[in-house]
C-alpha positions, 0 to 999 in steps of 0.5 A, spaced: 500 500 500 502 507 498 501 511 504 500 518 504 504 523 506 502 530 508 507 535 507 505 542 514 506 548 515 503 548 523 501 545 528 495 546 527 495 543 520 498 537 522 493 535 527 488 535 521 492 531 516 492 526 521 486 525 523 484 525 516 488 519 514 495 521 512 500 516 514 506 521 515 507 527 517 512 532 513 514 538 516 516 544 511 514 551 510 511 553 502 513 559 502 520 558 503 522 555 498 521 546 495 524 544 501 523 550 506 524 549 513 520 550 518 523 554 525 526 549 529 523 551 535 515 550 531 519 543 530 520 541 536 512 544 538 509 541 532 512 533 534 510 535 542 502 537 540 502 531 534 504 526 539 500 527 544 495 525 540 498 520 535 504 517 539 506 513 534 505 517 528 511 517 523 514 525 522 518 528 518 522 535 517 526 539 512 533 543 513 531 548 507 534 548 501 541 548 501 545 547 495 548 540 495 555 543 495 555 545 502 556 538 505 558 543 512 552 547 512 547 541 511 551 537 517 549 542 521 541 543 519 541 536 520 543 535 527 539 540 528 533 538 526 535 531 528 535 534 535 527 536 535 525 529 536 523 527 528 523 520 526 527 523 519 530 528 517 529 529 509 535 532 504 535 535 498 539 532 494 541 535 486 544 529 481 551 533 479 558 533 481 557 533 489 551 528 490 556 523 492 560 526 496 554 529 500 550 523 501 557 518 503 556 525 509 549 524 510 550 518 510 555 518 517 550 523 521 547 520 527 540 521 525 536 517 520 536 522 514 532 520 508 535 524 501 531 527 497 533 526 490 531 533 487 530 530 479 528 537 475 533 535 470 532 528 471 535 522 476 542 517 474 539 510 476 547 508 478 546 515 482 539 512 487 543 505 487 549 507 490 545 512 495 540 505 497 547 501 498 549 506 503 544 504 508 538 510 508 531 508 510 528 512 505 529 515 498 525 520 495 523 523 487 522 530 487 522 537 483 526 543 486 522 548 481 515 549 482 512 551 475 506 547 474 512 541 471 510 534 476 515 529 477 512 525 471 514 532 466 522 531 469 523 524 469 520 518 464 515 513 468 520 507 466 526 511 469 522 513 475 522 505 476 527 502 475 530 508 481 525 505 485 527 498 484 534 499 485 532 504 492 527 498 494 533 492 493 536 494 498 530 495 503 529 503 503 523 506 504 521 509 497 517 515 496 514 520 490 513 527 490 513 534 486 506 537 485 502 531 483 495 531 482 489 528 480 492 526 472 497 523 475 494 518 480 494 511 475 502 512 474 503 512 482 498 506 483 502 503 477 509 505 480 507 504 487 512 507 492 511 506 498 509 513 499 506 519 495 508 525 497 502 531 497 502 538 499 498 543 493 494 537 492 492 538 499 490 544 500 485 551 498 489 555 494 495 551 491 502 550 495 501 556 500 493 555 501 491 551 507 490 544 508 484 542 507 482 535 511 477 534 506 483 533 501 488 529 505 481 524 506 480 524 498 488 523 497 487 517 502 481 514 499 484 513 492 491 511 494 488 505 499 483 504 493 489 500 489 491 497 495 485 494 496 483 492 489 489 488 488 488 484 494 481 482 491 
């Protein structure tokens, strides 16, 4: 079954993605960017709240986009977010000359860091193989820019597989995101990574509107629909 995950600005929103069905919990800010990062004091209120409520639902925060080059800085962003008690700390992470070198770093912290492979130019296979041998728990697909262009515009639906088959052989949690929508549920449930990634489609008024429950109850509703007709 793909699990949906909900990506939240507050407190506020995240109680309300829970309750309305969504297995995971992203704490990021819109407006700052594809990966913008919420303050860390609001992370450390947001997992306090949530968890009085939901003690065992899995949570998920950003360091804010950070160039792939600055290993120092993202080492840093990631102990810190590390600290405010989330399960996992999501990375951007863009295919170039510094990916590896970045994720062999990521790799060493003590926090159980979850790469984003940021995929507006496309994803190296080779790349998402050498990252799941390095032990992640989990591997993302994303886009960086948020023009309207879905994952499926930047990366061929055939490629998008075989990354995730290399991510998965190695026991890594594999998730999908970067603006998807309506018109591209059937190739989700096709591909269907362990988790789909949602913040415009879950929400009034695009990206920097507010979660609506009603919408994260929708989302669930149609990703869990495959799962259960695949068992019949």
């Amino acid at each position: 079954m793909t699990a949906l995950l909900a990506s939240v600005r507050s407190s506020e929103e995240a109680l309300d993605a829970a309750q309305a069905g969504a297995e995971l919990i992203d704490l990021k800010e819109p407006g700052a960017g594809a990966l913008g990062s919420v303050s860390l004091h609001e992370i450390t209120r947001i997992v306090a709240t949530l968890r009085s409520t939901y003690p065992v639902k899995p949570i998920s925060a950003t360091i804010g986009d950070v160039a792939t080059d600055a290993i120092d800085e993202i080492s840093a962003r990631v102990i810190e977010v590390g600290n405010t008690g989330v399960d996992y700390v999501k990375v951007g992470v863009t295919p170039g000359d510094s990916a590896r070198r970045c994720l062999i770093e990521l790799a060493s912290l003590p926090a159980a860091v979850v790469p984003v492979f940021l995929c507006d130019a496309g994803i190296d296979v080779d790349l998402t193989r050498f990252a799941a041998e390095l032990g992640f728990p989990g591997i993302v697909f994303d886009t960086a820019v948020k023009d309207g262009r879905t994952l499926f515009d930047c990366v061929d639906k055939n490629r998008l597989a075989d990354c995730l088959r290399a991510a998965g052989a190695h026991g890594a949690m594999t998730g999908l995101a970067g603006s998807l929508g309506l018109k591209q549920l059937a190739d989700i449930r096709e591909l269907a990574p362990d988790i789909a990634g949602f913040r415009t489609a879950l929400c009034e008024g695009g990206r920097g509107g507010r979660l609506d429950p009603a919408k994260v109850s929708q989302w669930a509703e149609a990703l869990h629909r495959s799962a259960v007709a695949d068992a019949h």
